[in-house]
Residue, then its C-alpha position, 0 to 999 in steps of 0.5 A: x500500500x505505501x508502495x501504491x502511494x509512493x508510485x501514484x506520488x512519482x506518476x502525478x509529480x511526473x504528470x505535472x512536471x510535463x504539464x508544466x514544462x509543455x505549456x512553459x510554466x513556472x510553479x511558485x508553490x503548490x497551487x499557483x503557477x506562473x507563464x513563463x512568456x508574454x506569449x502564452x497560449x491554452x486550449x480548453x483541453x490544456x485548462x481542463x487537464x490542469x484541473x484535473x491535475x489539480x484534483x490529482x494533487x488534492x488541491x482546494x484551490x489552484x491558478x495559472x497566472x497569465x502574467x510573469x509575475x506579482x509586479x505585472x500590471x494586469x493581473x489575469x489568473x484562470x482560477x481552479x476550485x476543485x471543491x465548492x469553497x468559498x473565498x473572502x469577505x475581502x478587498x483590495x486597493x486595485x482600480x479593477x476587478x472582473x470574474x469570467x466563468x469558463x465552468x461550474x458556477x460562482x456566486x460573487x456577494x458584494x458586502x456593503x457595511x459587512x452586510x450583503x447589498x448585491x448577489x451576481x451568480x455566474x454559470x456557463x450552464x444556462x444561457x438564458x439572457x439573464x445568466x451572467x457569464x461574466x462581471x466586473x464589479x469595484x475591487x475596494x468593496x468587501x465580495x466573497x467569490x463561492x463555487x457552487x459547483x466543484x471542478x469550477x473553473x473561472x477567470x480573475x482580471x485585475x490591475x497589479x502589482x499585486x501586493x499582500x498587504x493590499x488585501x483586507x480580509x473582513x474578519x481581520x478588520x472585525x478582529x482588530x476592531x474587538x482587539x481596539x475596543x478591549x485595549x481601550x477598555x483595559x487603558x480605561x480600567x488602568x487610568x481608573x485604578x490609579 
C-alpha cells in the first residue's frame, strides 16, 4: 500500500512536471503557477487537464497566472476550485476587478457595511439572457467569490502589482476592531485604578 502511494506520488509529480514544462510554466508553490512568456497560449483541453491535475494533487484551490509575475500590471489568473469553497469577505486597493466563468458556477456577494447589498451568480450552464457569464464589479468593496459547483473553473482580471498587504480580509478588520475596543477598555480600567 505505501508502495501504491509512493508510485501514484512519482506518476502525478511526473504528470505535472510535463504539464508544466509543455505549456512553459513556472510553479511558485503548490497551487499557483506562473507563464513563463508574454506569449502564452491554452486550449480548453490544456485548462481542463490542469484541473484535473489539480484534483490529482488534492488541491482546494489552484491558478495559472497569465502574467510573469506579482509586479505585472494586469493581473489575469484562470482560477481552479476543485471543491465548492468559498473565498473572502475581502478587498483590495486595485482600480479593477472582473470574474469570467469558463465552468461550474460562482456566486460573487458584494458586502456593503459587512452586510450583503448585491448577489451576481455566474454559470456557463444556462444561457438564458439573464445568466451572467461574466462581471466586473469595484475591487475596494468587501465580495466573497463561492463555487457552487466543484471542478469550477473561472477567470480573475485585475490591475497589479499585486501586493499582500493590499488585501483586507473582513474578519481581520472585525478582529482588530474587538482587539481596539478591549485595549481601550483595559487603558480605561488602568487610568481608573490609579
Amino acid at each position: 500500500s505505501e508502495d501504491k502511494n509512493i508510485i501514484n506520488e512519482n506518476l502525478i509529480n511526473s504528470i505535472t512536471d510535463r504539464f508544466m514544462k509543455n505549456n512553459n510554466l513556472i510553479k511558485k508553490n503548490e497551487r499557483v503557477y506562473f507563464v513563463a512568456s508574454e506569449n502564452t497560449q491554452l486550449s480548453r483541453q490544456q485548462i481542463f487537464l490542469f484541473r484535473e491535475i489539480s484534483i490529482l494533487n488534492n488541491l482546494e484551490i489552484s491558478r495559472i497566472c497569465l502574467h510573469r509575475d506579482q509586479n505585472s500590471l494586469i493581473q489575469e489568473m484562470i482560477m481552479f476550485h476543485c471543491k465548492s469553497t468559498t473565498v473572502g469577505p475581502l478587498k483590495q486597493l486595485n482600480q479593477s476587478i472582473s470574474y469570467h466563468i469558463i465552468d461550474g458556477i460562482i456566486q460573487i456577494s458584494v458586502y456593503d457595511n459587512e452586510k450583503i447589498k448585491d448577489i451576481y451568480t455566474l454559470s456557463n450552464i444556462s444561457y438564458s439572457n439573464k445568466q451572467l457569464c461574466s462581471i466586473r464589479i469595484k475591487p475596494d468593496e468587501y465580495r466573497t467569490v463561492s463555487s457552487k459547483t466543484e471542478n469550477t473553473i473561472f477567470i480573475e482580471i485585475t490591475n497589479g502589482p499585486f501586493k499582500d498587504e493590499d488585501t483586507t480580509w473582513l474578519r481581520e478588520r472585525e478582529k482588530a476592531r474587538r482587539t481596539l475596543g478591549s485595549v481601550k477598555g483595559l487603558l480605561a480600567t488602568l487610568v481608573r485604578m490609579k
